[in-house]
N, C-alpha and C positions, 0 to 999 in steps of 0.2 A: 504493500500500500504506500510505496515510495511518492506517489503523485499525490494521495489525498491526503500525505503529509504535507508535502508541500505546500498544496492547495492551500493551506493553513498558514504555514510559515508568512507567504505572502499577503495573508488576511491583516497575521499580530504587526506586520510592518506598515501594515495601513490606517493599523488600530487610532490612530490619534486624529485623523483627519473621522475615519465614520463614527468615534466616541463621541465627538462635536454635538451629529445630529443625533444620537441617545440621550450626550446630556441636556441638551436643549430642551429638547421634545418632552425630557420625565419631571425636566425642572416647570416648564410651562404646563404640565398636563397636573401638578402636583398644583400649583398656583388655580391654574382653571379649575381644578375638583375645590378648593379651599370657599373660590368666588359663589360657587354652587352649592352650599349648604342647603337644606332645607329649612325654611323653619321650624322651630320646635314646637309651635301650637299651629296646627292648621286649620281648629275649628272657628265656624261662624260666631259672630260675638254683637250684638247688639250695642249700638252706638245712641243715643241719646242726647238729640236738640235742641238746642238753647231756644227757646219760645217765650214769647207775654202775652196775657191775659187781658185785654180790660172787658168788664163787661158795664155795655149804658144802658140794660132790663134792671127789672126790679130783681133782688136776689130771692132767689125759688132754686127748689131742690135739683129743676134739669139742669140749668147753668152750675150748678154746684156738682152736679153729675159729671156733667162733660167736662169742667175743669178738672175734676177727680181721674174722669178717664185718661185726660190728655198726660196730667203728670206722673200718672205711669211710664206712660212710651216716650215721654220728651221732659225736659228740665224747664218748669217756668221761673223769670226772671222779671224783677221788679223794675222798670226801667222808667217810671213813670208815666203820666198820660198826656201829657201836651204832645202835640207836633213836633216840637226840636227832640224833645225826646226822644221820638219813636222815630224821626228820620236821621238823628246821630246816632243810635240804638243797633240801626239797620246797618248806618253807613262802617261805623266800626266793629262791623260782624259780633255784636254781644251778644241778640237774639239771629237766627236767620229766617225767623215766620213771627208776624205780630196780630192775635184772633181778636176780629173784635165785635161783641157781642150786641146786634141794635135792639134799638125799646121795640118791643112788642113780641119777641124772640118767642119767650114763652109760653105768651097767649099764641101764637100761629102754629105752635107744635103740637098745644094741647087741642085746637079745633082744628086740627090736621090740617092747614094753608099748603097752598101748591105753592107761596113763595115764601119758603123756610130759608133766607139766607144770612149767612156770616159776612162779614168783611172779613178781606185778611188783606196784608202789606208785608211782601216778600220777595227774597231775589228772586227773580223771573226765570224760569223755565233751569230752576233748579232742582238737583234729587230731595232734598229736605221738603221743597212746596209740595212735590209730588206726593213726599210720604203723610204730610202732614194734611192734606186732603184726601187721604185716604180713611185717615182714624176720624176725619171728624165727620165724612159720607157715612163712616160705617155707623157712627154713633146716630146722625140722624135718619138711615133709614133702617135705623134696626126702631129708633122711636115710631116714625110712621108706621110702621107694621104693626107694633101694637097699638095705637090709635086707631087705625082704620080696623083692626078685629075687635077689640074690647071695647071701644066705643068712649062712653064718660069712664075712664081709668083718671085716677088720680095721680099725682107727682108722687106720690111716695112708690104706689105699683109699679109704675112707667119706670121710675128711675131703678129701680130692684129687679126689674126683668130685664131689662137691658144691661146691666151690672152683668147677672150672671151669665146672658149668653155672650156679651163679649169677654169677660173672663175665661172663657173656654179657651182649650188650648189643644194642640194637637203635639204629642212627642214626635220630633224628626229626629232620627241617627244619621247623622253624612259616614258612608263607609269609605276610608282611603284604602287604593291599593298600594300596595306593599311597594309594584312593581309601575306605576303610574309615572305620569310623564313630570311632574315636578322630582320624584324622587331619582330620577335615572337622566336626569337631561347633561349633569356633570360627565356622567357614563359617555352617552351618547357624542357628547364633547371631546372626551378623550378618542375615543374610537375614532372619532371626525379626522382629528388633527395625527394620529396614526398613519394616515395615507402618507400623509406629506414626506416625513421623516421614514417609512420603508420604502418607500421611492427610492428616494437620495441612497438610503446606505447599502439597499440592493444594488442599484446600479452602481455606486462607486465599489463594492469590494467584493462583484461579480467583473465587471470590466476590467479590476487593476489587476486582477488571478488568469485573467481569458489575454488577456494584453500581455502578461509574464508567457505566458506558454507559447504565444503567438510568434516572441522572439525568436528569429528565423535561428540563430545557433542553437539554442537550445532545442526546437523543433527539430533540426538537422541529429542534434543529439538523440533525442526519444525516439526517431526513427533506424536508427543505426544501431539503438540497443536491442538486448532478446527481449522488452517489454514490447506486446503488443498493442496494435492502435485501440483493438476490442477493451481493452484491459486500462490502455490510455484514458481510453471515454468515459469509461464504467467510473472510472475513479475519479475523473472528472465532474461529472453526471452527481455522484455520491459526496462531493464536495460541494458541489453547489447547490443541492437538497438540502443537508447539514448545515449549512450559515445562514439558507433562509429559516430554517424550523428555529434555532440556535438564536437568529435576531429577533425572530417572532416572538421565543418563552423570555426575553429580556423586554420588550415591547411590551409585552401585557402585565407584566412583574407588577407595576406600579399599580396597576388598576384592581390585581387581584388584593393588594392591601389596602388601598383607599375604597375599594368597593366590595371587601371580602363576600359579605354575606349576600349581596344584590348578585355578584360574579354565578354565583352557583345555584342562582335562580333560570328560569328557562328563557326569559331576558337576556342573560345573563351569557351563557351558554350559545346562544343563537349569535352575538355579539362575537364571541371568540372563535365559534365555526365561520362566519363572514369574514373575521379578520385574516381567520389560516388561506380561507381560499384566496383574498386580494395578494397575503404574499406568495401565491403560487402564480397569480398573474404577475404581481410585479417583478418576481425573478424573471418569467419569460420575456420581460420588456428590458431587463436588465442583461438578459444574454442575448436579444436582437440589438441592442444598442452596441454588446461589444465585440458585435462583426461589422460595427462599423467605425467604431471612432477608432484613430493609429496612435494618439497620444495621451500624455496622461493630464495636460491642458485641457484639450478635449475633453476628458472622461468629465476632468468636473466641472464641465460647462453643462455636459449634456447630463448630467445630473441635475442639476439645478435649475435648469430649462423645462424637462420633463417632470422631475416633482413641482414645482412652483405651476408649471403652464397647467398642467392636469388638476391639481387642485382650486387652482383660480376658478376656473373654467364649470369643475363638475358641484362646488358645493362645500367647499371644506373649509376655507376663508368666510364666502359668504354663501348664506341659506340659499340650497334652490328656489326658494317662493321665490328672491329678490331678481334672480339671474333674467333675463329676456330671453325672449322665444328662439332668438337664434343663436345665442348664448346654448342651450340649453340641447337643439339640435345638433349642434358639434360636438356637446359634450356627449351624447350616446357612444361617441364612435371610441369613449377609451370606459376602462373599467371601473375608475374611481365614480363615476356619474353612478354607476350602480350599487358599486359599492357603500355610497352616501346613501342612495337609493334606502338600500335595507337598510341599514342603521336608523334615519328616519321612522322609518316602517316599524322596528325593533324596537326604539323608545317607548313609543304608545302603545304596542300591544298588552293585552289585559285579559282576551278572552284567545286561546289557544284551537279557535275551532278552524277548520281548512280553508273556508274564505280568508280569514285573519292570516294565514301563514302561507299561502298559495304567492302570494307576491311579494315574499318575502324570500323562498323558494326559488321563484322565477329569476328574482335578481340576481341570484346568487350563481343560479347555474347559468346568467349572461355572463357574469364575471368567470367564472369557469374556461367558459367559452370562450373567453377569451384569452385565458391562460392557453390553452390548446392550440386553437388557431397562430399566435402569436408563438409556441416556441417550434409548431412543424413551418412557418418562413424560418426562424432562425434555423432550426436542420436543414433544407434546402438549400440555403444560402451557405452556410459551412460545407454541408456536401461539394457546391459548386467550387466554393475556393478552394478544397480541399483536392479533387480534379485538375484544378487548372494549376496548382503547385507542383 
């Protein structure tokens, strides 16, 4: 196995130029996971608006009602009752709704009046007015209803049946998933920015091992020994399986400790099989690449080139939503497009039935397909120069 020793040797001499984009990529992917916390309370919490009161009816038990109702679900505030008041009250956000109660209020509720109206003065086509018409719709058309059925009902009835049904409450549970898209979108991050960096250090410590052996004396060498060309390949072949697999278990290292318990979720697991197949494409693009470039100027152009253009391009920089349609047409023709593809895809899944994972599947075995495609040109091309030497 003299060759896929070598193979090697040539790798640890390159070690300091591809540690670069390892240590980049774990320091930036450690930083990005940090930025992505979850929060630690993610349930609903009611918020409670600063409101005032005046009422210019006589005081009676429904006005006393509906004040009672309001200061449940909102905070009233004494801001007093002039005009400057209530329009510096407003202007320096101390209330953001100001109810205000006209003479005859009570009398129009108790003989059921079609024009039962409040004043109110509030910021305009804001969430607060909205909520804040809604508790007090509810409060007057839960009174109508019993006016119109009970008929002469007194203040004290009216106010006491209406208490209790809007008292009513309904328990809601919000269930979070484990595997849901706020808790995995750091994950999904890391994986993103993944492409960029097995790009680069495919290509650069595939081409600088294919470019060592390429060297016409030593070629001349390996030919002239009892090693076979069979035997050549095979251990060639077997070296550059090895440094992809070998980059890939350092590449996920970081994510299997920052995301241990999510990693071995089926999330999780789909994430890492997509990962393994992108670097079976990107080695293929990393051994077409280095039957073409003669130098080692070259090599790290055309790394750089090809990680950076491929990522820009398919999503890994920035969200496909954002990319443009013809943006986005180019990008089908490389594999990182799909490979963002699923990952995407992978963030959000939640329900594991075959719709849900059918095009998740799909991408995967595009990328595939394009590992394949991409390394039988590279044998073709090697074949041919291999003929004409």
């Amino acid at each position: 196995m003299q060759v896929y020793k070598a193979f090697f040797k040539v790798i640890r001499r390159n070690l300091g130029q591809l540690s670069i984009y390892m240590v980049v990529f774990v320091v930036f992917a450690i930083a990005l996971g940090n930025s992505n916390q979850n929060p630690k309370d993610m349930n609903f919490e009611d918020t409670k608006v600063n409101i005032a009161f005046i009422n210019k009816d006589e005081d009676s038990k429904i006005v006393d009602g509906l004040k009672e109702y309001l200061s449940v679900n909102t905070n009233i505030v004494d801001i007093g009752k002039t005009k400057e008041d209530l329009q510096d009250a407003l202007y320096f956000r101390e209330v953001e709704y100001i109810v205000t109660i006209p003479k005859g209020f009570t009398g129009k509720i108790l003989n059921n009046s079609e024009k039962v109206t409040i004043e109110k003065n509030t910021r305009p086509n804001s969430a607060s007015e909205v909520y804040i018409d809604n508790l007090i719709n509810r409060y007057l058309n839960t009174a109508k209803t019993y006016t119109l059925a009970l008929g002469n009902i007194s203040q004290s009835e009216l106010v006491k049946y209406i208490s209790e049904d809007l008292d009513y409450s309904t328990n809601v549970e919000v269930s979070t998933y484990e595997n849901g898209y706020v808790s995995n979108s750091g994950c999904k991050n890391y994986y993103n920015y993944l492409a960029y960096s097995m790009f680069a250090i495919l290509i650069l410590g595939v081409t600088a091992v294919m470019l060592t052996f390429e060297n016409k004396d030593l070629k001349m060498r390996n030919l002239s020994s009892a090693l076979t060309m069979r035997s050549l390949n095979f251990q060639l072949v077997l070296g550059n399986i090895s440094y992809a697999i070998v980059a890939w278990l350092i590449m996920i290292l970081a994510s299997l400790i920052m995301y241990k318990g999510y990693m071995f979720s089926m999330n999780g697991i789909l994430f890492l099989v997509n990962s393994f197949i992108f670097t079976l494409a990107a080695l293929s693009v990393g051994l077409l690449i280095s039957t073409i470039v003669k130098t080692r100027s070259a090599m790290s152009a055309a790394a750089n080139v090809v990680s950076l253009g491929f990522s820009f391009i398919s999503g890994v920089f920035v969200p496909q939503e954002y990319l443009g349609e013809t943006v986005i047409s180019i990008a089908k023709f490389n594999p990182t497009y799909w490979y963002i593809k699923a990952n995407e895809e992978i963030s959000v899944l939640v329900n594991f039935t075959n719709t849900n994972v059918t095009p998740i599947i799909y991408s995967m075995l595009i990328v595939l397909g394009f590992a394949v495609a991409i390394l039988a040109v590279t044998l073709v091309i090697m074949k041919q120069r291999r003929f004409s030497s």
